[in-house]
CHARMM-style PDB file with segment names, atoms N, HN, CA, C and O in Angstrom:
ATOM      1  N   UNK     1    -143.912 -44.491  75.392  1.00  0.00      PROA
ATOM      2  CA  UNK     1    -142.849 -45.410  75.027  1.00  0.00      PROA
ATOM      3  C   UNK     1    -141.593 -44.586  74.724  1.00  0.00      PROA
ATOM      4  O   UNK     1    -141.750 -43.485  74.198  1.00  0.00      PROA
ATOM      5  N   UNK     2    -140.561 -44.951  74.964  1.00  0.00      PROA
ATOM      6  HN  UNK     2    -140.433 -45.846  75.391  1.00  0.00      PROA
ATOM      7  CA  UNK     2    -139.249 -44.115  75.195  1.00  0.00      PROA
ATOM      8  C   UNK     2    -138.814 -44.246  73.608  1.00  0.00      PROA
ATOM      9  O   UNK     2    -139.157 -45.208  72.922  1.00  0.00      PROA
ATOM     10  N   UNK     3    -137.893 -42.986  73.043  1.00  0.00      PROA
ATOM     11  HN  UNK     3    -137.615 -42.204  73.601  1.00  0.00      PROA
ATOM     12  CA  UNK     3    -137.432 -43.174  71.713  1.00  0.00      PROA
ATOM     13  C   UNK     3    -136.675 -44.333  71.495  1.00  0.00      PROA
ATOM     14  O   UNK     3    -136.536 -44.847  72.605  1.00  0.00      PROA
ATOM     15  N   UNK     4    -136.178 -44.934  70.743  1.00  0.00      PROA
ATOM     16  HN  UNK     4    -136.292 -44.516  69.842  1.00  0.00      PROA
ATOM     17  CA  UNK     4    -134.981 -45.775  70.560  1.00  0.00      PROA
ATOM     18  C   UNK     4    -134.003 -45.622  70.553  1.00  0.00      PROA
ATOM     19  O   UNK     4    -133.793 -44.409  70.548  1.00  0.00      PROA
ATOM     20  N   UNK     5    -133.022 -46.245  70.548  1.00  0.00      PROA
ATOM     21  HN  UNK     5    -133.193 -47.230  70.552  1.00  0.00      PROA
ATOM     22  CA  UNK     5    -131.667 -45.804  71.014  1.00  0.00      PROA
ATOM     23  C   UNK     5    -130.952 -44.716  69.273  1.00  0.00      PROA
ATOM     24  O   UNK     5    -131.736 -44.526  68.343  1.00  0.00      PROA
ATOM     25  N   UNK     6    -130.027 -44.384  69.228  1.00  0.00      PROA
ATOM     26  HN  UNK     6    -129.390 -44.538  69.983  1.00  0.00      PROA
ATOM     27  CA  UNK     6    -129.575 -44.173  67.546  1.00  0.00      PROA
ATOM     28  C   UNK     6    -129.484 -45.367  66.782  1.00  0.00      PROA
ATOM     29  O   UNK     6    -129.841 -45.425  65.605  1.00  0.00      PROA
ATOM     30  N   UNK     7    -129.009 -46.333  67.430  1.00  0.00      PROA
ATOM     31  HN  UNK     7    -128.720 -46.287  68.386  1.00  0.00      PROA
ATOM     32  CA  UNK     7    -128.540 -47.991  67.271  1.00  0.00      PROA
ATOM     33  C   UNK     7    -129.855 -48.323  66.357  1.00  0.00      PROA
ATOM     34  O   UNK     7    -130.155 -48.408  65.166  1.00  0.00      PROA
ATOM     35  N   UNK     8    -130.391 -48.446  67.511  1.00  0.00      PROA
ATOM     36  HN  UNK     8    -130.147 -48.377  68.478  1.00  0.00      PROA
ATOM     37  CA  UNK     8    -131.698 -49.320  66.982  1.00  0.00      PROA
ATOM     38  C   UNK     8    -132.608 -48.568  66.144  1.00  0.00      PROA
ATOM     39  O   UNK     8    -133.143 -49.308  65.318  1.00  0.00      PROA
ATOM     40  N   UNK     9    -133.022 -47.192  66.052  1.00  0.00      PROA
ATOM     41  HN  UNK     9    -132.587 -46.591  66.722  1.00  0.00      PROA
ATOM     42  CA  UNK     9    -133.149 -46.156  65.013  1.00  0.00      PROA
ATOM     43  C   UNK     9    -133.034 -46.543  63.752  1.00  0.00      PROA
ATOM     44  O   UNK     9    -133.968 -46.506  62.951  1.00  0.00      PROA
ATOM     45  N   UNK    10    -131.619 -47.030  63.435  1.00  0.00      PROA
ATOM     46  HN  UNK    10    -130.860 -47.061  64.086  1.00  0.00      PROA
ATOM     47  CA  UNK    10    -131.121 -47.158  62.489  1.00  0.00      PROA
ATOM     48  C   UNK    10    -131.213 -48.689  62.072  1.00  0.00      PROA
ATOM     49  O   UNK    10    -131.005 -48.923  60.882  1.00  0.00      PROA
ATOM     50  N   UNK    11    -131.466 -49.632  62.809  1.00  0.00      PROA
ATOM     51  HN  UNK    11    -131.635 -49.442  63.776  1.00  0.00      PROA
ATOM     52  CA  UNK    11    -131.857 -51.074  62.263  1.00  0.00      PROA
ATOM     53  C   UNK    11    -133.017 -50.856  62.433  1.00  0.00      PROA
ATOM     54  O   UNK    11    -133.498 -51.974  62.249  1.00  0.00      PROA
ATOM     55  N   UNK    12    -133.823 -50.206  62.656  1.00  0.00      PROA
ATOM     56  HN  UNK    12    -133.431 -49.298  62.806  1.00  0.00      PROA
ATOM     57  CA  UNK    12    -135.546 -50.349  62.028  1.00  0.00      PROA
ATOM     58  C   UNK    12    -135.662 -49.391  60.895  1.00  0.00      PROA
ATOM     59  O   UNK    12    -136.509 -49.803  60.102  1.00  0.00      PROA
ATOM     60  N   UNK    13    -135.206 -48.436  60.581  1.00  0.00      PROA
ATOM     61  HN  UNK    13    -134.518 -48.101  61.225  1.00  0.00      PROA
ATOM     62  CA  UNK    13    -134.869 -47.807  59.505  1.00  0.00      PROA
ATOM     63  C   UNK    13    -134.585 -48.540  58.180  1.00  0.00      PROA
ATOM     64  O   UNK    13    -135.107 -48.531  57.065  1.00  0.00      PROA
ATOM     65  N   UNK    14    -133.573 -49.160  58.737  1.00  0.00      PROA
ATOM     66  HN  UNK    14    -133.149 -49.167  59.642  1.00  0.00      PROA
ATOM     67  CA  UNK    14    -132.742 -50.032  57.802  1.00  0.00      PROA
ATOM     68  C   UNK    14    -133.696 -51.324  57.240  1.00  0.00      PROA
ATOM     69  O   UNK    14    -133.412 -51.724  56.111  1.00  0.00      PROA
ATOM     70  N   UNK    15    -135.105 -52.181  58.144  1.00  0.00      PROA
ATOM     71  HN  UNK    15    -135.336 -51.856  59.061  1.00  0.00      PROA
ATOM     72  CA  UNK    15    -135.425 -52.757  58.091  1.00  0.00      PROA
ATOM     73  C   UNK    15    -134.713 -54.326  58.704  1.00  0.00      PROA
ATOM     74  O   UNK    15    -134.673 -55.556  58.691  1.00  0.00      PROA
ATOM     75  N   UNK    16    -134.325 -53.273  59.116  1.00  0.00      PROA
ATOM     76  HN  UNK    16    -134.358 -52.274  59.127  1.00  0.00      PROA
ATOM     77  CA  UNK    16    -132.898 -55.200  59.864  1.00  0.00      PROA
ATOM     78  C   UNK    16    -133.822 -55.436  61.341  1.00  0.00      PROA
ATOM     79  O   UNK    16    -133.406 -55.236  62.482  1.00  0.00      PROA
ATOM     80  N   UNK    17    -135.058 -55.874  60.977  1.00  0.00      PROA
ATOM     81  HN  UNK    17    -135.396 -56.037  60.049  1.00  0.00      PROA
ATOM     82  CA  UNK    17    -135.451 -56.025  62.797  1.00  0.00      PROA
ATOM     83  C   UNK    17    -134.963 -57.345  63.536  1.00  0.00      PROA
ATOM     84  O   UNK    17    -135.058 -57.500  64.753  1.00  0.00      PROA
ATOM     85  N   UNK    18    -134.390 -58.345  62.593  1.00  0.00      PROA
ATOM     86  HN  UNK    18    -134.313 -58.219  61.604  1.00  0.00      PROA
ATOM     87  CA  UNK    18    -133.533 -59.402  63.581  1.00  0.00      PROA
ATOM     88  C   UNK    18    -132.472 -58.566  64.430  1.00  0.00      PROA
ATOM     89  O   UNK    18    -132.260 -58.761  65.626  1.00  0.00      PROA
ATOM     90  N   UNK    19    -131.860 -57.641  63.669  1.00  0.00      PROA
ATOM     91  HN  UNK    19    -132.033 -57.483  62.697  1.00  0.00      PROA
ATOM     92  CA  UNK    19    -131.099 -57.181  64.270  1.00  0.00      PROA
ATOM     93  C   UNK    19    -131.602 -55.971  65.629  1.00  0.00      PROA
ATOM     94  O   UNK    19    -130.866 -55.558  66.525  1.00  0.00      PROA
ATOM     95  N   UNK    20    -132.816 -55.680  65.438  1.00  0.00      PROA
ATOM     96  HN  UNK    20    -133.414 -56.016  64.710  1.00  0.00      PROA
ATOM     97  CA  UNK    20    -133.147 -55.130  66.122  1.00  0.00      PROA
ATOM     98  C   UNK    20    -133.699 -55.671  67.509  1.00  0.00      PROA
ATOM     99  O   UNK    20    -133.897 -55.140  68.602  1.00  0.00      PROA
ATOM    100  N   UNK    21    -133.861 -56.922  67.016  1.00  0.00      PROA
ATOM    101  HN  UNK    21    -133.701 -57.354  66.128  1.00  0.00      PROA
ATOM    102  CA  UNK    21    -134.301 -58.177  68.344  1.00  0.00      PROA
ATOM    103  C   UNK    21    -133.499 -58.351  69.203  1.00  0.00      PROA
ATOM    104  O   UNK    21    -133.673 -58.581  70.400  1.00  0.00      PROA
ATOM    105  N   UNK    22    -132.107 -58.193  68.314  1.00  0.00      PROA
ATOM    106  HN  UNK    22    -131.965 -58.007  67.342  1.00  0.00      PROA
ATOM    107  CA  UNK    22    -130.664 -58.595  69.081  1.00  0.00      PROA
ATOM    108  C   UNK    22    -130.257 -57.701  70.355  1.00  0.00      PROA
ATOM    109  O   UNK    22    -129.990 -57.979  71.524  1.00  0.00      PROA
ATOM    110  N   UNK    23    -130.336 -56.320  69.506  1.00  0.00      PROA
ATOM    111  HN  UNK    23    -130.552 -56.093  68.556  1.00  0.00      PROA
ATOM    112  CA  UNK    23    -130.520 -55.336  70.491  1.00  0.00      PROA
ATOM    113  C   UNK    23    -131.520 -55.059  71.525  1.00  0.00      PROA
ATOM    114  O   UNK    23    -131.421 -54.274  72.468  1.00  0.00      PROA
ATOM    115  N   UNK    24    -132.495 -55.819  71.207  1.00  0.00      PROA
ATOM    116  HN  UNK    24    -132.576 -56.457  70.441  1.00  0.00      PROA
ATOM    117  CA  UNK    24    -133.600 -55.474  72.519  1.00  0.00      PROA
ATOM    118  C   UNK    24    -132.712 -56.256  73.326  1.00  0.00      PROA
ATOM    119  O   UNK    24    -131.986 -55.616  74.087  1.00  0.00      PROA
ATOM    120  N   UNK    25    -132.614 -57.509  73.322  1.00  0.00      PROA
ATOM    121  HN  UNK    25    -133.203 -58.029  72.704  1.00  0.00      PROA
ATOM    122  CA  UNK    25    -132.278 -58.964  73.921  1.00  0.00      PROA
ATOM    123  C   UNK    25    -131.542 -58.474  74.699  1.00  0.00      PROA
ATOM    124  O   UNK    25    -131.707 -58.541  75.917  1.00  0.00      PROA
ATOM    125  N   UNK    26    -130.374 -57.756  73.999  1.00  0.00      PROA
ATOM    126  HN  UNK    26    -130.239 -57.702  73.010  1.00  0.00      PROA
ATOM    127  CA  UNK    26    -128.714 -57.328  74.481  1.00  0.00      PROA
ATOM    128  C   UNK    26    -129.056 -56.479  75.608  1.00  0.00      PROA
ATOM    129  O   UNK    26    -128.630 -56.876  76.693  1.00  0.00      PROA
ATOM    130  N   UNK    27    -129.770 -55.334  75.601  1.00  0.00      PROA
ATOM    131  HN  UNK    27    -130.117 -55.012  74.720  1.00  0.00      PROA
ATOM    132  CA  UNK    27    -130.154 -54.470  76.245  1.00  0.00      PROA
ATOM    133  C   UNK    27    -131.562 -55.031  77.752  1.00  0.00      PROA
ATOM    134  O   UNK    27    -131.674 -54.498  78.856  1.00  0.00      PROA
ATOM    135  N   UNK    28    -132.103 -55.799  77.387  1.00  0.00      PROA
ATOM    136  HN  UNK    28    -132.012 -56.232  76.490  1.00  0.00      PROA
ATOM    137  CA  UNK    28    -132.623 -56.030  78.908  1.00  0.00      PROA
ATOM    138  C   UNK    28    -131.619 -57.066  79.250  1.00  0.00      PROA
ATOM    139  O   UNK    28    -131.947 -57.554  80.331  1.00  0.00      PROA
ATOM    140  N   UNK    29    -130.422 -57.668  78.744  1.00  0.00      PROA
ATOM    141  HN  UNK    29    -130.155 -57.271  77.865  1.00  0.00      PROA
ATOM    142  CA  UNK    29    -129.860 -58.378  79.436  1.00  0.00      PROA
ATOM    143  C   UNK    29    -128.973 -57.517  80.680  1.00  0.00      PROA
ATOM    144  O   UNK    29    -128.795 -57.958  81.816  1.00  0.00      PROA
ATOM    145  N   UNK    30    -128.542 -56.368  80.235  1.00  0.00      PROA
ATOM    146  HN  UNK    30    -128.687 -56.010  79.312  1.00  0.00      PROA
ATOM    147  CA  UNK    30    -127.861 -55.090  80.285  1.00  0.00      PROA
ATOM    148  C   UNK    30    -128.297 -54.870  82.017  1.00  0.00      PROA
ATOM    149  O   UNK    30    -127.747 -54.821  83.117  1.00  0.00      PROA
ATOM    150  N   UNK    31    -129.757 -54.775  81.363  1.00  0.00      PROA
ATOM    151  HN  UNK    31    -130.205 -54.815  80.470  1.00  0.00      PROA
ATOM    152  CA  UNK    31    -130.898 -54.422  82.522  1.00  0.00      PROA
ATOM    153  C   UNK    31    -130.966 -55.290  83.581  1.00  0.00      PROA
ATOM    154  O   UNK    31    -131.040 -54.926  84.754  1.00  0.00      PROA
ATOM    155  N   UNK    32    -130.938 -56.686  83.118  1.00  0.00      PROA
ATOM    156  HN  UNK    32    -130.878 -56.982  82.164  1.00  0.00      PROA
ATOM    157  CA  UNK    32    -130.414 -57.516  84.265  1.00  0.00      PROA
ATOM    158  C   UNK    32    -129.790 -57.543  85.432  1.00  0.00      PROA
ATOM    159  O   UNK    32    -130.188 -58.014  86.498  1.00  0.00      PROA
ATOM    160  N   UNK    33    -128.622 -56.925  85.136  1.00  0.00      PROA
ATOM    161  HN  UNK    33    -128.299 -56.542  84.270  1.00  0.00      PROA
ATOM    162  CA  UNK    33    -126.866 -56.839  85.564  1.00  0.00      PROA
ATOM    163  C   UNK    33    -127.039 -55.533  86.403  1.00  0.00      PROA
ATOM    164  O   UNK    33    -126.073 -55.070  87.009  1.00  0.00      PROA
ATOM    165  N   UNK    34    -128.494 -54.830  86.447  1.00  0.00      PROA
ATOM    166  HN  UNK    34    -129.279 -55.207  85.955  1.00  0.00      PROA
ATOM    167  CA  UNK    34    -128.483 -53.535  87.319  1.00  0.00      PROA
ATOM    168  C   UNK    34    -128.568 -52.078  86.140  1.00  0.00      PROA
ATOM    169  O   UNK    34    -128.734 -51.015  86.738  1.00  0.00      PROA
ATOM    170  N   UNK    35    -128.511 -52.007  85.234  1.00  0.00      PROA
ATOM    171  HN  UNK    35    -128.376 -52.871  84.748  1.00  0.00      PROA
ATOM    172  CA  UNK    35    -128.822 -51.149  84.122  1.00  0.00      PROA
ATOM    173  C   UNK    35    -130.384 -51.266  83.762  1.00  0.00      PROA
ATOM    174  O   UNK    35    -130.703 -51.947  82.787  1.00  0.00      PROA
ATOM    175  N   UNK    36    -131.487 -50.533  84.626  1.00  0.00      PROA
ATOM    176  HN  UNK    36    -131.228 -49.980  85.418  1.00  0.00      PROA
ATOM    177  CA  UNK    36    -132.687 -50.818  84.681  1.00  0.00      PROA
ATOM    178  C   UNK    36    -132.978 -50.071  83.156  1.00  0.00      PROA
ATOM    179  O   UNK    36    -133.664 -50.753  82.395  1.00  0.00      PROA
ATOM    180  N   UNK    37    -132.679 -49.203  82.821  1.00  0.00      PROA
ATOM    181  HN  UNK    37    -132.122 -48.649  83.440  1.00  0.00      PROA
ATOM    182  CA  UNK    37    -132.643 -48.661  82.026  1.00  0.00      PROA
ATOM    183  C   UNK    37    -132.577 -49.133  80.200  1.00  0.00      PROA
ATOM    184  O   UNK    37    -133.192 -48.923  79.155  1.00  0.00      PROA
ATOM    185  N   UNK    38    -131.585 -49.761  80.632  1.00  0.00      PROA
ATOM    186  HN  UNK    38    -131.085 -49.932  81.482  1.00  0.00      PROA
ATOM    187  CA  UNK    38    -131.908 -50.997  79.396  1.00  0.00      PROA
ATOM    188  C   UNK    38    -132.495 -51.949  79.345  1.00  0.00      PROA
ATOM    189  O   UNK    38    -132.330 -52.801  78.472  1.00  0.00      PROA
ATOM    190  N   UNK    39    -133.460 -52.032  80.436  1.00  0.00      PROA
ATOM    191  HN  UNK    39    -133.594 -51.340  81.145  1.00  0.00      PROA
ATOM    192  CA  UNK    39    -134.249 -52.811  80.407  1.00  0.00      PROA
ATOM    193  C   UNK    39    -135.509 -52.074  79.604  1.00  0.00      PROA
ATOM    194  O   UNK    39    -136.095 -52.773  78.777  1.00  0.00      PROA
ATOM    195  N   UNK    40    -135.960 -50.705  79.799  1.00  0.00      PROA
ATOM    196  HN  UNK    40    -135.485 -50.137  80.471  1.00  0.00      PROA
ATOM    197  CA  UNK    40    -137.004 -50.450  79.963  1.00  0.00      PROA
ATOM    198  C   UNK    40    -136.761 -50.061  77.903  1.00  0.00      PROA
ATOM    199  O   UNK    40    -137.746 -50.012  77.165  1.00  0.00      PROA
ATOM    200  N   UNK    41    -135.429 -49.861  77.417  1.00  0.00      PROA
ATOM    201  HN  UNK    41    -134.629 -49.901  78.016  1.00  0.00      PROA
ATOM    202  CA  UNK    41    -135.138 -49.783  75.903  1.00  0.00      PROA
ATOM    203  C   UNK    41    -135.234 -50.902  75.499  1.00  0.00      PROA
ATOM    204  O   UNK    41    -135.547 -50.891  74.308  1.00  0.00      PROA
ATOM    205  N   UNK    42    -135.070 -52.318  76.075  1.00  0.00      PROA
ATOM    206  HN  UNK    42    -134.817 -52.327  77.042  1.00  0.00      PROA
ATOM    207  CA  UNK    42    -135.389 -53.769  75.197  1.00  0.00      PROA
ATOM    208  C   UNK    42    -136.485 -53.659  75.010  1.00  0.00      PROA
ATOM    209  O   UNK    42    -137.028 -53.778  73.912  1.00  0.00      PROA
ATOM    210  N   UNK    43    -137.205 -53.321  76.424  1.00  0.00      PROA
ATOM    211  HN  UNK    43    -136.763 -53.224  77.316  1.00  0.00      PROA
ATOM    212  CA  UNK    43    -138.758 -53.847  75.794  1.00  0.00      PROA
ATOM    213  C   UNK    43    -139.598 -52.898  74.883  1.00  0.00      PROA
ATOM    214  O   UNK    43    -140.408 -53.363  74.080  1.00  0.00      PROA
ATOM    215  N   UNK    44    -139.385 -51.537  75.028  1.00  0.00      PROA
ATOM    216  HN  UNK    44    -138.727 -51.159  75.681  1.00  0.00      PROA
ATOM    217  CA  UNK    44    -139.623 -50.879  74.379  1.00  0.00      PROA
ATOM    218  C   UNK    44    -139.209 -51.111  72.319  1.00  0.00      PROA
ATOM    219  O   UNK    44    -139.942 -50.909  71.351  1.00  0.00      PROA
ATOM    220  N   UNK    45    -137.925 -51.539  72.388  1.00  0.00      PROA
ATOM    221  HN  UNK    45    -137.330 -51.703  73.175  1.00  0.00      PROA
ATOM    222  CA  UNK    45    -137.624 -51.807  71.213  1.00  0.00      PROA
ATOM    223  C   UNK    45    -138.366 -53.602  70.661  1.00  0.00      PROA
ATOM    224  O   UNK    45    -138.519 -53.850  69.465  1.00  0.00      PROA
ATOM    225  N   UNK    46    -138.596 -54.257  71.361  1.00  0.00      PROA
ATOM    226  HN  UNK    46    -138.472 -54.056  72.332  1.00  0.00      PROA
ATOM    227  CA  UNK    46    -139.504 -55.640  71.227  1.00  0.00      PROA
ATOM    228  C   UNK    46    -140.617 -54.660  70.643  1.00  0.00      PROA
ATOM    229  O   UNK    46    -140.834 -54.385  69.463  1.00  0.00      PROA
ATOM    230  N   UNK    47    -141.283 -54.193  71.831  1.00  0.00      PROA
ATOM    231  HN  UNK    47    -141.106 -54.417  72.790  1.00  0.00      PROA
ATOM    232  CA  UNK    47    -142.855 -53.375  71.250  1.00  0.00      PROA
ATOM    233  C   UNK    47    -142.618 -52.985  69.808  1.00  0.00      PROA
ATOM    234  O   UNK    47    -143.316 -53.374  68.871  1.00  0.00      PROA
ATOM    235  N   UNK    48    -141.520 -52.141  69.706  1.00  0.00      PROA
ATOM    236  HN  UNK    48    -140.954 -51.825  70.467  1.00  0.00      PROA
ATOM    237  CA  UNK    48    -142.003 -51.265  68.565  1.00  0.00      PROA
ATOM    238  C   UNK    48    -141.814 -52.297  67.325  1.00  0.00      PROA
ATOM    239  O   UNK    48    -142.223 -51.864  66.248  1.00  0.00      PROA
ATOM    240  N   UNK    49    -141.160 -53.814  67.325  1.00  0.00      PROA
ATOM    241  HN  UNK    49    -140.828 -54.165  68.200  1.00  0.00      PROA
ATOM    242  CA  UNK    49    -141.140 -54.392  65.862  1.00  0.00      PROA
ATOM    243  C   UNK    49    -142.242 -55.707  66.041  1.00  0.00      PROA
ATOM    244  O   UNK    49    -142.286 -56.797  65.470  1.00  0.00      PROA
ATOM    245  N   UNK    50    -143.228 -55.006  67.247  1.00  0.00      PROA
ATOM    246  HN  UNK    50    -143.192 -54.121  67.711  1.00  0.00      PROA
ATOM    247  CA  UNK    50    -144.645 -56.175  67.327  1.00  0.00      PROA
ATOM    248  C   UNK    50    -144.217 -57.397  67.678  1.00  0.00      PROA
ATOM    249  O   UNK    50    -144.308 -58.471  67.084  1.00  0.00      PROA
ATOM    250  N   UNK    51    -143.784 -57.137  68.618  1.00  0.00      PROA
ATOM    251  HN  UNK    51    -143.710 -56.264  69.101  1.00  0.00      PROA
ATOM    252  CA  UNK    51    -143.436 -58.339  69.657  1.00  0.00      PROA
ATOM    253  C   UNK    51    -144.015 -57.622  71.204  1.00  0.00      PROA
ATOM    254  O   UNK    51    -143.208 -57.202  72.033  1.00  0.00      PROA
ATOM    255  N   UNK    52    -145.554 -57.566  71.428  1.00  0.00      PROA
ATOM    256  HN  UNK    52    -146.209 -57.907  70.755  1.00  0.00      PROA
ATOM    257  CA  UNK    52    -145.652 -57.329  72.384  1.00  0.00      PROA
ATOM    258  C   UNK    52    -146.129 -57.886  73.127  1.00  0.00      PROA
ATOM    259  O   UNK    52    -146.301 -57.431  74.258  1.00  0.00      PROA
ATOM    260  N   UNK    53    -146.573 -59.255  72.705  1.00  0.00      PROA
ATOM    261  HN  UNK    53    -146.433 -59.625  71.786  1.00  0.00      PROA
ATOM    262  CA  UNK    53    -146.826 -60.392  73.669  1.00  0.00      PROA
ATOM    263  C   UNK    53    -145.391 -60.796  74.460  1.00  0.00      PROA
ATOM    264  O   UNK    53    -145.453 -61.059  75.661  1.00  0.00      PROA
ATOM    265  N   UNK    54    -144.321 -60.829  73.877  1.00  0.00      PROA
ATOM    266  HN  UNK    54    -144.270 -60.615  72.902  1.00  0.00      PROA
ATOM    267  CA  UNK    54    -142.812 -61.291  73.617  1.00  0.00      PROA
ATOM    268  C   UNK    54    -142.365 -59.840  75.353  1.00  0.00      PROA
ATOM    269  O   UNK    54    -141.926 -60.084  76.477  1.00  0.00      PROA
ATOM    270  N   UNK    55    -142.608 -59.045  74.961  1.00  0.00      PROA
ATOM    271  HN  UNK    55    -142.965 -58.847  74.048  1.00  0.00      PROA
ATOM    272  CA  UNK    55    -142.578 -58.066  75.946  1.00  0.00      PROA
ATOM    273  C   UNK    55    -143.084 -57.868  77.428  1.00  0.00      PROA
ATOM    274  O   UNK    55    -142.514 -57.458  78.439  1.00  0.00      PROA
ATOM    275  N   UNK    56    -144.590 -58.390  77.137  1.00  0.00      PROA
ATOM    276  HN  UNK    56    -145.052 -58.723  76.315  1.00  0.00      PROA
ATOM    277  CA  UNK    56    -145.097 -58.533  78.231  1.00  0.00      PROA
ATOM    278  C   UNK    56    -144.744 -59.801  79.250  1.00  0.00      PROA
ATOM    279  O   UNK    56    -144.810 -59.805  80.479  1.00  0.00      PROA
ATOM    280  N   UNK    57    -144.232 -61.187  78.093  1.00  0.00      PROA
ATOM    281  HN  UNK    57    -144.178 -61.184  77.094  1.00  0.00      PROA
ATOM    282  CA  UNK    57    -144.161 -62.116  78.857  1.00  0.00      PROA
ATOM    283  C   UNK    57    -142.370 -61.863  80.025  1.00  0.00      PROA
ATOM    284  O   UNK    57    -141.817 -62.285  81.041  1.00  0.00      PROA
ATOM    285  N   UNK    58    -142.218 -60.995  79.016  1.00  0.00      PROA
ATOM    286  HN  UNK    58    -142.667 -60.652  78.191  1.00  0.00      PROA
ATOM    287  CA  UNK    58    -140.542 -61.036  79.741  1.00  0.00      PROA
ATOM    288  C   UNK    58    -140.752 -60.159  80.840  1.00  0.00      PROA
ATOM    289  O   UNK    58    -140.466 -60.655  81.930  1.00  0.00      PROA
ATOM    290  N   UNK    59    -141.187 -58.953  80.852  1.00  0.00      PROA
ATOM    291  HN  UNK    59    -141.419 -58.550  79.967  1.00  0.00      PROA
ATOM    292  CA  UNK    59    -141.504 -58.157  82.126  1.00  0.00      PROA
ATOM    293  C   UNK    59    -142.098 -58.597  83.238  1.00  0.00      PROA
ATOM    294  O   UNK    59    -141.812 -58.266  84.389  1.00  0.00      PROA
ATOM    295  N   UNK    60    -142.982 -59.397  82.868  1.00  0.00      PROA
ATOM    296  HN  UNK    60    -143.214 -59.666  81.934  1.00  0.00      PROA
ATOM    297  CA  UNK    60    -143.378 -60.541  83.780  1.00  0.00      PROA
ATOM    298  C   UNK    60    -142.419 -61.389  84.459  1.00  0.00      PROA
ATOM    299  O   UNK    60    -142.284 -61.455  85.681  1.00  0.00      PROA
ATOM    300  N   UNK    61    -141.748 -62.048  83.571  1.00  0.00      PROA
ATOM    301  HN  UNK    61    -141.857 -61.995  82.579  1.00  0.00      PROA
ATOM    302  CA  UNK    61    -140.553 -62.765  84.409  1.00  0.00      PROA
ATOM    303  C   UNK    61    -139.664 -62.113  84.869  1.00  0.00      PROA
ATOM    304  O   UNK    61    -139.321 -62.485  85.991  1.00  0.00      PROA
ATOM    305  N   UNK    62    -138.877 -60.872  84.268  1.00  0.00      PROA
ATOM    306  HN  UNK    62    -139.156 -60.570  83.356  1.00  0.00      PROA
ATOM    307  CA  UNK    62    -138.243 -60.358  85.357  1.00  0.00      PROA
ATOM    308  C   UNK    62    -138.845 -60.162  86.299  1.00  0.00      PROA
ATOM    309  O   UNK    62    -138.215 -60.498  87.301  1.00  0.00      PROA
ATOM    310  N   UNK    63    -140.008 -59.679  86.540  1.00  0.00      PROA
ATOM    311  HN  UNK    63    -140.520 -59.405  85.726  1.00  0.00      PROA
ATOM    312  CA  UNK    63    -140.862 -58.816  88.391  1.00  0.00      PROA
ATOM    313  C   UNK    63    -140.988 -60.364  89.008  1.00  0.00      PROA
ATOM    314  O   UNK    63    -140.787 -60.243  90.217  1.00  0.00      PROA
ATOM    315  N   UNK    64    -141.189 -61.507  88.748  1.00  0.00      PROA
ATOM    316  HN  UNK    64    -141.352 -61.605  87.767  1.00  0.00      PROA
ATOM    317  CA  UNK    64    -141.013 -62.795  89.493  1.00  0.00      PROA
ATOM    318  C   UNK    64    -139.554 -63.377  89.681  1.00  0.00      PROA
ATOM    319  O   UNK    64    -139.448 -64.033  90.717  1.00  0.00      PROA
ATOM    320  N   UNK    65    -138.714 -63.311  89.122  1.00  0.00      PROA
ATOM    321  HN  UNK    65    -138.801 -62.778  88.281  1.00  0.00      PROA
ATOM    322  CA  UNK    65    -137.618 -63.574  89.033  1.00  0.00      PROA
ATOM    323  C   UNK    65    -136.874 -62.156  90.148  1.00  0.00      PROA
ATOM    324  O   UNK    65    -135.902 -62.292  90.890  1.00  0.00      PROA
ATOM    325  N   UNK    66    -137.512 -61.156  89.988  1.00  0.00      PROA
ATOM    326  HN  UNK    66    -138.302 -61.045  89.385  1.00  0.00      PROA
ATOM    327  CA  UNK    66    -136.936 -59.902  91.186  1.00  0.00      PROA
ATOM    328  C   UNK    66    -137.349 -60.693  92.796  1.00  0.00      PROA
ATOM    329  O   UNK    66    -136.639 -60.857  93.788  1.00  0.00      PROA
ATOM    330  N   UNK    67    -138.483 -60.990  92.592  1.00  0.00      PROA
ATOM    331  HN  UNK    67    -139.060 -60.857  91.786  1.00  0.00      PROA
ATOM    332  CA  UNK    67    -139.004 -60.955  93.760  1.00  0.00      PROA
ATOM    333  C   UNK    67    -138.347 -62.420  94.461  1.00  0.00      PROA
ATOM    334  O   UNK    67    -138.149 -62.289  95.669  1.00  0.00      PROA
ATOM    335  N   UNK    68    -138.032 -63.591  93.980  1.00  0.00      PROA
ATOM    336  HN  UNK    68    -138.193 -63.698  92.999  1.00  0.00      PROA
ATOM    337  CA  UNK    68    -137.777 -64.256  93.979  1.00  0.00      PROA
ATOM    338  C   UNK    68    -136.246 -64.009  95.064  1.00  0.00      PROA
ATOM    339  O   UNK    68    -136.028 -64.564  96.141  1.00  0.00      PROA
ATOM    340  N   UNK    69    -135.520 -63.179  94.464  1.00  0.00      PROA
ATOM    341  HN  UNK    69    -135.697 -62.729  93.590  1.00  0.00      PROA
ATOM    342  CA  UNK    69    -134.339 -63.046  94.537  1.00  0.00      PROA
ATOM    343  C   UNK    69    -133.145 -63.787  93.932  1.00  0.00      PROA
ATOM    344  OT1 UNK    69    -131.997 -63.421  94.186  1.00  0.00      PROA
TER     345      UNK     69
END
């Protein structure tokens, strides 16, 4: 699983994991738009505040939603 960003580091640190949700969210949206990369830090940051059902279901829909076109 990839480190977290400093960002998000610091809102799980902090204990702010809404805020840390925000940033996953923000970041595979990121990933969306062609920034695969922030895709692979949302979900990673979902995982790490135990949202990994929440993770799996979204990776899922993006690879159907890819294929889809």
């Amino acid at each position: 699983m990839p480190a977290p960003s400093a960002e998000a580091q610091a809102l799980l640190d902090g204990d702010r994991t809404g805020e840390a949700i925000i940033v996953a969210i923000d970041n595979i949206g990121r990933g969306v738009q062609g920034d695969l990369r922030g895709v692979t830090e949302g979900l990673s940051l979902m995982r790490m505040v135990g949202l990994d059902s929440m993770a799996r279901r979204t990776a899922l829909e993006l690879m159907i939603l890819e294929r889809r076109g």
